[in-house]
C-alpha positions as CSV (number, residue, x, y, z in Angstrom):
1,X,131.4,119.6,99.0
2,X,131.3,118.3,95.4
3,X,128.5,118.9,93.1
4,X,127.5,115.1,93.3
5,X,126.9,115.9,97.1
6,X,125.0,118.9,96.3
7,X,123.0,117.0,94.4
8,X,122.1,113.8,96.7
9,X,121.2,116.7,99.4
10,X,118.7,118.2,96.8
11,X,117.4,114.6,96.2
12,X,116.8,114.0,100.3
13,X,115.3,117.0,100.6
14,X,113.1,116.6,97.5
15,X,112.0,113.2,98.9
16,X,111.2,114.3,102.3
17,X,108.7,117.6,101.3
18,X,107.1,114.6,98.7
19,X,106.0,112.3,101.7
20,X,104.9,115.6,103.3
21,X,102.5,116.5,100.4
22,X,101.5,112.9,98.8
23,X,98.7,112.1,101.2
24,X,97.1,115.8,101.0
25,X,97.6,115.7,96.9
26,X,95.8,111.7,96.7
27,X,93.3,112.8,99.5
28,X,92.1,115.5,96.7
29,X,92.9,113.8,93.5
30,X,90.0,111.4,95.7
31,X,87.7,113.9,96.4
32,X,87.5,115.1,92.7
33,X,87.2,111.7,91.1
34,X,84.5,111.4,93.6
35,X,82.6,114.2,92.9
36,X,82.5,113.3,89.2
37,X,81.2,110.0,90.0
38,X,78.5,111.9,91.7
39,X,79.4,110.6,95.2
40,X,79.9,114.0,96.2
41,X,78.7,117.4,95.1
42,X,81.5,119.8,96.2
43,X,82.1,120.7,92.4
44,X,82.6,124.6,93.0
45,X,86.0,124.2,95.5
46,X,87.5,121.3,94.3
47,X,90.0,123.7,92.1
48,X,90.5,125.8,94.6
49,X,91.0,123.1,97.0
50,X,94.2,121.2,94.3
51,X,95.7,125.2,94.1
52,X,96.0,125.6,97.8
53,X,97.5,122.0,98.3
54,X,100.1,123.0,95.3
55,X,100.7,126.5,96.3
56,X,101.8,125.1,100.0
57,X,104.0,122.1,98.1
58,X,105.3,124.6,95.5
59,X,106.5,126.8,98.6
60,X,107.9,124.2,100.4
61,X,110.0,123.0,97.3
62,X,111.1,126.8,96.3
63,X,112.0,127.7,100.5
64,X,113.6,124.5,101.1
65,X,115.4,123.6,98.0
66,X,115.9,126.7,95.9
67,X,119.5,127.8,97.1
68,X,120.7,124.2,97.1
69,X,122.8,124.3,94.0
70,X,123.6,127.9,94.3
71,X,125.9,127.4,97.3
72,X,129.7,128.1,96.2
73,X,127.7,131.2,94.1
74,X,126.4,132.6,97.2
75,X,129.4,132.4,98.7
76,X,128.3,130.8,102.7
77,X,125.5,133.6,102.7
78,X,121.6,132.1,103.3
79,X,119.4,133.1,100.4
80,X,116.5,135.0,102.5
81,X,113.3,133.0,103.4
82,X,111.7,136.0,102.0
83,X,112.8,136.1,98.7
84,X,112.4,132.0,98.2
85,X,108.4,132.8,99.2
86,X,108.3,135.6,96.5
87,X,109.8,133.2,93.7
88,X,107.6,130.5,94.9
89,X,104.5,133.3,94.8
90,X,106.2,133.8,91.3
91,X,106.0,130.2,90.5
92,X,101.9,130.2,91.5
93,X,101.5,133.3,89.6
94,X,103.3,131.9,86.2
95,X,102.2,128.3,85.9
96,X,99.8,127.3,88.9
97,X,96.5,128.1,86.6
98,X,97.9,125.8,84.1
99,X,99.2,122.9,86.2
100,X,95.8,122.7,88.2
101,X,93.9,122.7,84.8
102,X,96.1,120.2,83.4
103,X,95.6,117.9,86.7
104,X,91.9,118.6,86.4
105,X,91.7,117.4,83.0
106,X,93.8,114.3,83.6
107,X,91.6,113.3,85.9
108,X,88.3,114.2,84.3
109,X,89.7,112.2,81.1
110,X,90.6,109.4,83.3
111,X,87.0,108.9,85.0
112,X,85.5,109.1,81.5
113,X,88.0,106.6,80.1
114,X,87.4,104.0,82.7
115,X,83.5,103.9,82.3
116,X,83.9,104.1,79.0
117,X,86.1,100.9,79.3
118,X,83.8,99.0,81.8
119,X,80.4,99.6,79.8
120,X,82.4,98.5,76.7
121,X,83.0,95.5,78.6
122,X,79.3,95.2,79.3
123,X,78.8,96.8,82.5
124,X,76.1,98.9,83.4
125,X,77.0,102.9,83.8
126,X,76.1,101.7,87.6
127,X,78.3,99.1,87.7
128,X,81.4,101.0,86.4
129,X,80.8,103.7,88.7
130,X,81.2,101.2,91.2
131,X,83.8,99.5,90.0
132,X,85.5,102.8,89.7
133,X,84.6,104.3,93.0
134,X,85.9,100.8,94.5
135,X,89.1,101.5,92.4
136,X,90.2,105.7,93.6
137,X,92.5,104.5,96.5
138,X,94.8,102.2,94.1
139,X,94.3,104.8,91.2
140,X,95.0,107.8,93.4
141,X,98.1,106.3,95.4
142,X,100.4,106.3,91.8
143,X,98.9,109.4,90.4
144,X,99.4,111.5,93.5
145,X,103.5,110.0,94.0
146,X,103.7,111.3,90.4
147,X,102.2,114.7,90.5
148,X,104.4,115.9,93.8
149,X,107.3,114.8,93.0
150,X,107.1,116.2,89.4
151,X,105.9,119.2,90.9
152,X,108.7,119.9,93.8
153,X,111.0,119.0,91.2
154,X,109.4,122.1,88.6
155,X,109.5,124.4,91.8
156,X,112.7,123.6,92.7
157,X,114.4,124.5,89.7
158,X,112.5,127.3,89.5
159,X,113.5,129.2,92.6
160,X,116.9,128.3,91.7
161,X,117.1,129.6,88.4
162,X,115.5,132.5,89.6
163,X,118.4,133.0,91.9
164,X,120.5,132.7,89.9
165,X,118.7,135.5,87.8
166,X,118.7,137.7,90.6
167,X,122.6,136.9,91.5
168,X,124.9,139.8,91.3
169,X,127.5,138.4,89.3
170,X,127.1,136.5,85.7
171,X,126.2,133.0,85.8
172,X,126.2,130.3,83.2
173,X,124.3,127.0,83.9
174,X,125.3,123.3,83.6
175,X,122.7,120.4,82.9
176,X,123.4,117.8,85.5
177,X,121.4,114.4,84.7
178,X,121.1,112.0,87.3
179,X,122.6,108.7,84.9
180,X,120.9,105.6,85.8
181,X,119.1,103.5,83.8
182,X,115.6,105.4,84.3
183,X,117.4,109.0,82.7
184,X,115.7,109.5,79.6
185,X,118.1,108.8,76.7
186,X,118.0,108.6,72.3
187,X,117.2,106.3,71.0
188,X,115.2,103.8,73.6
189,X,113.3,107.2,74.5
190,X,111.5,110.4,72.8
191,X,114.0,112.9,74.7
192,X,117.7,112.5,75.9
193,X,118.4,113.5,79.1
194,X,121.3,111.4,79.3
195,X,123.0,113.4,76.0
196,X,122.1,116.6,77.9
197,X,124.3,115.8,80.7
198,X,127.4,118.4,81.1
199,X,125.7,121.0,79.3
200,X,126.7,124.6,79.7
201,X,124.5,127.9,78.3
202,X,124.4,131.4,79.5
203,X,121.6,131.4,83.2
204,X,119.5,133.7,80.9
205,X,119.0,131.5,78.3
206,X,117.3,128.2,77.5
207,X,118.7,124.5,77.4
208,X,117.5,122.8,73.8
209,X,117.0,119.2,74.8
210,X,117.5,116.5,71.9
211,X,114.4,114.4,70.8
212,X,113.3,111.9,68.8
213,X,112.1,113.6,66.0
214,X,114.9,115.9,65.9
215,X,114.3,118.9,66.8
216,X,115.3,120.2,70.1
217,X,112.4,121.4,72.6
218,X,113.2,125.0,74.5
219,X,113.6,124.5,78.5
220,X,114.7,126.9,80.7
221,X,115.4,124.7,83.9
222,X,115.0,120.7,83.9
223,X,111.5,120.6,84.8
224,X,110.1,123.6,82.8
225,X,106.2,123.5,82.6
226,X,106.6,124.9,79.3
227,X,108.0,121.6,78.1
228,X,106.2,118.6,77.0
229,X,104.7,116.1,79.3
230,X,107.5,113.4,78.4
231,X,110.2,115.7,79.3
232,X,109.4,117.0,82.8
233,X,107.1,114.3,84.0
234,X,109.4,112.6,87.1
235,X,112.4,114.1,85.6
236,X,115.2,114.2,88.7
237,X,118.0,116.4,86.4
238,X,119.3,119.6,87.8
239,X,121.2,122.5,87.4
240,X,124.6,123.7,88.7
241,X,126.0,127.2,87.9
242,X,129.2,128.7,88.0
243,X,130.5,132.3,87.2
244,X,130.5,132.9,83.7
């Protein structure tokens, strides 16, 4: 099996844990919005709610996904269930605090921005509410398609990486960009996926992506929270390894 089928199976798999998650990731990015309009009062859980609907997704993405590209390395052996859930725990533990408050923020800056808008317009603070609160499914529907499949995608390449870590024998990585006319790219965009394409550093260390102003932003795996928001945000690039 080539890499490019490696790949489209990563893709397909990605796509079919996303329809399993966007209806339980826009049913809370609802509730939330809802509860800062005041339509609801369930303030104290509604974090704790968004880390349990991540922390199933981001285990879902790492179990399901994780060994994908890692295939000729493991050589026809199964990367355990076991460990996949402990990378995925490893995921929760590393960046789920800061990708819940980052979704939390969005959200509470996108409320605020919307009245703001309306009563500028010459609403009433009640009649942006309710223009708002009329406006969550449509608002919800393209933020929560964004959010999972940014977030399988983070996971994803996670777990593999972090196979790859854990392999016995010395690994380097290749940068595989999906090239289409949505891959980021210099100069029409701020970062260049496209120039990243083929690759190749050491597993241990990090990728430098190009950007606009020059200087190249660290990232581990495509999809590193630690990047910017522009770089990860619905990126679909991967990984592939071979022995070093």
């Amino acid at each position: 099996m080539a890499v490019e089928d490696d790949v489209k199976k990563l893709l397909a798999t990605q796509d079919e844990i996303a329809e399993q998650f966007r209806t339980p990731v826009e049913e809370q990015l609802a509730r939330h919005m809802e509860s800062l309009l005041g339509v609801s009062t369930d303030h104290g859980i509604l974090r704790e709610q968004t880390v349990r609907v991540l922390a199933d997704l981001w285990d879902e993405a790492s179990i399901n996904t994780g060994a994908i590209m890692l295939r000729d390395i493991l050589d026809g052996r199964k990367a355990e269930a076991d460990q996949l859930a402990r990378i995925a725990l490893e995921y929760l533990h590393n960046y789920g605090l800061s990708r819940v408050t980052k979704i939390v923020d969005t959200t509470v800056e996108q409320v605020r921005a919307a009245l703001i808008r309306d009563m500028t317009q010459g609403y009433s603070r009640e009649e942006a509410i309710r223009n708002l609160a009329n406006a969550i499914p449509q608002l919800t529907e393209l933020r929560a398609r964004v959010i999972v499949e940014t977030e399988i995608h983070s996971a994803s390449q996670f777990a593999s990486q972090q196979l790859a870590i854990r392999s016995a024998a010395p690994l380097t990585k290749t940068w595989f960009s999906v090239t289409d006319d949505r891959t980021r790219r210099l100069p029409r965009d701020s970062f260049g996926h496209l120039q990243m394409h083929g690759t190749t550093v050491p597993v241990t260390l990090s990728f430098r992506v190009p950007t606009a102003s020059g200087i190249g932003e660290p990232l581990m795996f495509p999809g590193d929270p630690n990047g910017s928001a522009g770089n990860i945000i619905n990126c679909r690039c991967t990984q592939t390894y071979e022995r070093a």
